[in-house]
N, C-alpha and C positions, 0 to 999 in steps of 0.2 A: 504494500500500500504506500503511497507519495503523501506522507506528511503533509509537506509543504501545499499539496494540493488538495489537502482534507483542510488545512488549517484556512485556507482561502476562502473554501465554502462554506465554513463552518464563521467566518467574519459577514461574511455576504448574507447568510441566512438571518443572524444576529440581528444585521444592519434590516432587512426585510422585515423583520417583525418589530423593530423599534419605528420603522415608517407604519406599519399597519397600528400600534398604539398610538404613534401621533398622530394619527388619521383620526382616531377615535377620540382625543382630547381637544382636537380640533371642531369636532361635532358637539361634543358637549357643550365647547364653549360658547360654540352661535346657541345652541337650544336653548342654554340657560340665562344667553343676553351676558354671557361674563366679557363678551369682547365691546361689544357693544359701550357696555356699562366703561370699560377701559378708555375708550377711544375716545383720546383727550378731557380727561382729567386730571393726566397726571401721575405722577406716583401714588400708590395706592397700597395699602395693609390690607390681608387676606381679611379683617374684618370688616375693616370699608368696603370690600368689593363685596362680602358676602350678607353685609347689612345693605347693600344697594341692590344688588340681586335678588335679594328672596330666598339664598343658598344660604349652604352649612360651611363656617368658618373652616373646619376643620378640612374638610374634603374640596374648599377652596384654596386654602394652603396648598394643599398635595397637588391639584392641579396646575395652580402656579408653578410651582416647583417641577414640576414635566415641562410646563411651558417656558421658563428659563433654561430648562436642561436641553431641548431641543432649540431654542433659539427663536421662539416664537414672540415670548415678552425679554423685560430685561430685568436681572432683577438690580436694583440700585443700593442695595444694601440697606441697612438699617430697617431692617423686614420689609421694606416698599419694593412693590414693579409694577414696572410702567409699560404697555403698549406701545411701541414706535409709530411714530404717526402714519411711514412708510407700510408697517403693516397692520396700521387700522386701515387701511386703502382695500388694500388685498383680503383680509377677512371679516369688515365690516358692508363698504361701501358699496352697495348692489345697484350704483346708478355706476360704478366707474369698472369699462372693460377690465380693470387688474382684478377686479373680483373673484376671489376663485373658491371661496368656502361654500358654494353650491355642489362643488367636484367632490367634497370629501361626503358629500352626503349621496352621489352619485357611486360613489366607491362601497358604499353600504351595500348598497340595494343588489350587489349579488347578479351572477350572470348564467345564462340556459335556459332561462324562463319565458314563456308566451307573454307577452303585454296585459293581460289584464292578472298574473301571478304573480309579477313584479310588486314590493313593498315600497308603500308612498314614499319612502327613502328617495327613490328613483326619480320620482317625477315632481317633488316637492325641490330636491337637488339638480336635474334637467332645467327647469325653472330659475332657479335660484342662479344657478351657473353662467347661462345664454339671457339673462332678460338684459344685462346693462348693452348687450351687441348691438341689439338693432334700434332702443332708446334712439342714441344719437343721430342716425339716420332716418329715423321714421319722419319728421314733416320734411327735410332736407333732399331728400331722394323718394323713398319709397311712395308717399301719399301724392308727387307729381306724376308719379311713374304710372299711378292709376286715373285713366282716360274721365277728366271731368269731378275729381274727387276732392281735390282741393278747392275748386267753384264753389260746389256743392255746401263744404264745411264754412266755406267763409261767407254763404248767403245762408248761413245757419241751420245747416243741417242736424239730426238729431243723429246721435252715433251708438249702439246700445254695446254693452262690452258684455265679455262673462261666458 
């Protein structure tokens, strides 16, 4: 047997499952509004966050502590951490393309499955992922592109959504 090529796989696999828990700490923290709550205020004590959340101090700590370990938040020391404002963009902001905390909740939802077997994981995360895309484009492009539609809307057209 090659050591050296068991010990490679055996880093790789490590490394694979520390992304699949940070996938999953990542999801907690959009469900429970922990990034949210982050995104610019500042430095923050796992009790501040978890008296602003609705969460348990305790199991907000431990979180935090994943999310500095992984590099998500930072922690500042003096038991405070803080959100980077560059990645409240990416895991808050769902009007801005960097958004990508819709993908971890797409990573959930599990693959082989017929479309209506799939777990809302999937298409709450689908959603969550692709809506800042076409945001910016939609009166700019898309709504001239449709023959008479922009007339329409701006002579007060009723538009039903849902």
């Amino acid at each position: 047997m090659d050591e050296t090529k068991l010990m490679e796989f055996l880093r790789k696999t490590v490394t694979d499952v520390g992304c699949v828990l940070g996938g999953s700490m990542a999801v907690l923290g959009d469900r429970l509004g922990l990034y949210r709550a982050m995104a610019g205020a500042g430095p923050l004590t796992p009790a501040e966050l978890a008296a602003s959340t609705d969460t348990s101090e305790h199991y907000v700590h431990e979180w935090l502590m994943a999310q500095a370990a992984s590099g998500y938040v930072d922690d500042v020391g003096d038991g405070r951490f803080v959100l980077p404002d560059e990645h409240a963009v990416v895991l808050t902001d769902e009007t801005s393309p960097a958004c990508l905390i819709g993908a971890f909740e797409v990573a959930l939802a599990g693959a082989g499955l017929g479309g209506s077997d799939h777990p809302h994981d999937l298409f709450e995360g689908c959603e969550q992922a692709f809506r800042p895309r076409p945001q910016p484009s939609l009166v700019a492009t898309w709504l001239p592109a449709l023959d008479g539609v922009v007339a329409r809307l701006e002579a007060g057209a009723r538009v039903v959504c849902g």
